[in-house]
Structures are given as C-alpha cells and as structure tokens.
N, C-alpha and C positions, 0 to 999 in steps of 0.2 A: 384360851390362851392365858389368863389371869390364871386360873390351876396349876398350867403348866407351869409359868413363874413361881409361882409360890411352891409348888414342889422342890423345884430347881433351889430358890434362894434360902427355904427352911435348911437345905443339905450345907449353907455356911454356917459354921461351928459360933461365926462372931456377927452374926446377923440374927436379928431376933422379928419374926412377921410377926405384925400385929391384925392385920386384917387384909382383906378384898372388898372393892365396890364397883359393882358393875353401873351404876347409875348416878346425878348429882347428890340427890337426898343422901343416898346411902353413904356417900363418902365424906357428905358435911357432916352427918353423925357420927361416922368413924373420927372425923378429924378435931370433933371435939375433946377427947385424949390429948391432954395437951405434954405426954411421955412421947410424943411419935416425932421422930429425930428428922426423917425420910421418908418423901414419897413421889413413889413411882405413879407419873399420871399421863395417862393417854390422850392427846387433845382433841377424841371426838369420846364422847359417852351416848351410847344410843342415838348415834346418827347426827349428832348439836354436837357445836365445841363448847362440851361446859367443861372439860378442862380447865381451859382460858378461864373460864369465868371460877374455878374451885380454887387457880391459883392466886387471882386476884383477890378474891375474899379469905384468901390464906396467909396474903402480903399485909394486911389490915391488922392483922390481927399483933397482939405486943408476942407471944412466945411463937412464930411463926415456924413448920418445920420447913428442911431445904425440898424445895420442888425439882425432880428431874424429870422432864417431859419427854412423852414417848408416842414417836408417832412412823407410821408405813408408807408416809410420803414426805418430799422434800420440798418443802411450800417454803418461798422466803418470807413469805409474812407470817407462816409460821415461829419461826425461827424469830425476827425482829421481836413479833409479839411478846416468847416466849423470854427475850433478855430484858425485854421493855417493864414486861410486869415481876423479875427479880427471881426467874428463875437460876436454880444453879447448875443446873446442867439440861443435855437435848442429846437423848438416843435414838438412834432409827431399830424398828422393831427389829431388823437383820441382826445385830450385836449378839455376838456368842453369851451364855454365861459369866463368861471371866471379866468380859469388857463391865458387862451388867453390876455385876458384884464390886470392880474394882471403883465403878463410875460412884455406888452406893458411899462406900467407905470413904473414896474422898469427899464428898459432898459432906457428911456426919464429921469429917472433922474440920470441918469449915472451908472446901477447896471449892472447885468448879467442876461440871464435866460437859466441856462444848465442845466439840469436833471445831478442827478451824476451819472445818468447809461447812458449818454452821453459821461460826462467828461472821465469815465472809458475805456469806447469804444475808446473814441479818446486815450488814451494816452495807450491801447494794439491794435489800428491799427499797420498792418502791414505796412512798406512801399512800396508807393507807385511806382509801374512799372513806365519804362523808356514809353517814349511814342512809340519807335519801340513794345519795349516786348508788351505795349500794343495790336497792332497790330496781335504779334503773338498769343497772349492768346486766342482773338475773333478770329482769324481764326482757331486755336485748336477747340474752341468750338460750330466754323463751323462744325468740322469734319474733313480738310484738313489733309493729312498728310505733313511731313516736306520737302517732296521736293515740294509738290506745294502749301506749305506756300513760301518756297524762291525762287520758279519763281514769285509767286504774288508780292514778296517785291523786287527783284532785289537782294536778297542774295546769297550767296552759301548756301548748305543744312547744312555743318559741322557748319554753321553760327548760323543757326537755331536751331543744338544740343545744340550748345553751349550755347546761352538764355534759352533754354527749362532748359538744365543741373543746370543752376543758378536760374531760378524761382523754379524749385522743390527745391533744398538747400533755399531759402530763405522762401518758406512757408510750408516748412516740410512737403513736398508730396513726392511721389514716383512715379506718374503716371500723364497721361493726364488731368483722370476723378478728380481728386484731386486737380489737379491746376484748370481746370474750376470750381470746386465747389468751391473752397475759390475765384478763384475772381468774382463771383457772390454774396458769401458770403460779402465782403470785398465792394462791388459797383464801383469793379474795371468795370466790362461787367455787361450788363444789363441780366436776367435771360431769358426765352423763357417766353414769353408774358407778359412781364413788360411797355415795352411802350407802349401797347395799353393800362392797366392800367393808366400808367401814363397821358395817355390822355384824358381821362375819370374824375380824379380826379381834373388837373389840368385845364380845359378846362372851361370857363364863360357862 
C-alpha cells in the first residue's frame, strides 16, 4: 500500500516524496530531515500503534512536520488521540487520491484536515483507561476470570472488582461482554483478527 501511495502522490507535480517507512526505527530516521513539511502516518506499524507514539515524539521536537494520520478503522480514541497529540489532519485509508493530495496541501500550508465525523468522534470519545485497567480489559477479553486476572497482575482479586466496578460505571455497561465490546469499539484492544488485518494493509 505505502507503494501504491507513493506512486500515486509522486504523479503531483507540487508534491515532492521524500521517503517510505514501514516500521518505527525506520521512520524516526527518516524524520530526522528536518526539510519534511508532511507526513502521512498509519497508526498501526507492524501490528503496535507506534504511530501514536512517532507523532508524539514528533510534537516534542522545535521544527515539528504536520502529522496526518491514516487509519482502516474508525476507533474514537483513535481520532481523540490523534487531535490530543496535535495532529493536523485524520484520513481513513478509503480517500480517493484527490482527497489525499488535497488533505496533503492544506496541512503544508498550515490548515487541518479532519473529517467532522472525526472531530465528532474525538470529542464523544470516552476516556481513555489507566494503563493497568488496560491490562485488565484484554485479559477479560481473554476470557480470564478475575482471580486469574490478579495472580497474572500481582493484584488482589477484590482489586480487580474494583476496576472492573469503575470501567462498567464509566462506560455504561453492566457486564464483561459490554465492557470488551466498547473497548474494541473505542480502539482501546484490538478486536479478534484486527492485527493480522492490520498487517496486511499496513505492510510495503
């Protein structure tokens, strides 16, 4: 797919590619060019959102370029994430060409490019789980029950009610199967056979 782009976007006459990375390494060396105005970035790379994490160490930086984030799924914490950490724009891989190009250009000279059914997303994401709860969610949606979620974590069990107790209050579930569905929903956990997708789409 990264080919297919770069085919496609070398053919604008006022667009100049500087490179492709299929991986994080590869694209924190690419981004050390501090000539690179735009960049097009997927928020999984080999299965991890190191996206998230290439545009956040991209926000740090003093000559930062504008991050448009490109993703094959519509996760609202996606989307929150991606305006959170100062991205300038959020395409879904579906965008013709011309959306792509024209998203490119505004971004380069200082604009945005977020779908309002992005904007909207981001700003009814729920918030985002602690990174233990994290933990717990995906082992829920292993199957574990809660005492051998807190031998796996070094918890006590009443430990484990008690996050389970506060993730259902905070996303208005009642149950296990409700809290794994909104955080698959959400791009809190990945779904059952999402990374292999992911790797597929995102892979050179």
């Amino acid at each position: 797919m990264a080919q297919g782009l770069r085919a496609l976007l070398e053919d604008e006459p006022d667009i100049e590619l500087v490179g492709t990375a299929g991986d994080l390494e590869t694209a924190q060396r690419l981004l050390a060019d501090n000539s690179i105005d735009v960049v097009l970035c997927d928020i999984v790379l080999r299965g991890e959102r190191d996206g998230l994490r290439l545009l956040s160490e991209a926000a740090r930086r003093k000559h930062a370029p504008a991050f448009i984030m490109f993703s094959a799924y519509r996760r609202p914490d996606y989307y929150r994430q991606a305006v959170e950490l100062g991205a300038a724009g959020f395409l879904n891989k579906m965008v013709s060409i011309e959306q792509l190009s024209r998203a490119v250009r505004a971004v380069a000279a200082g604009g945005s490019a977020f779908p309002p059914a992005a904007l909207r997303a981001a700003r009814s994401a729920l918030p985002r789980p602690s990174a233990r709860q994290l933990e717990v969610i995906a082992l829920v949606a292993e199957g574990y029950r809660n005492e051998e979620i807190a031998r796996r974590l070094g918890l006590q069990p009443k430990t484990v009610e008690g996050q389970l107790r506060r993730l259902f209050d905070q996303c208005g579930v009642n149950n296990r199967t409700g809290l794994v569905r909104t955080a698959e929903r959400e791009g809190w956990i990945q779904a059952p056979g999402e990374t292999g997708r992911w790797e597929e789409v995102a892979g050179n």
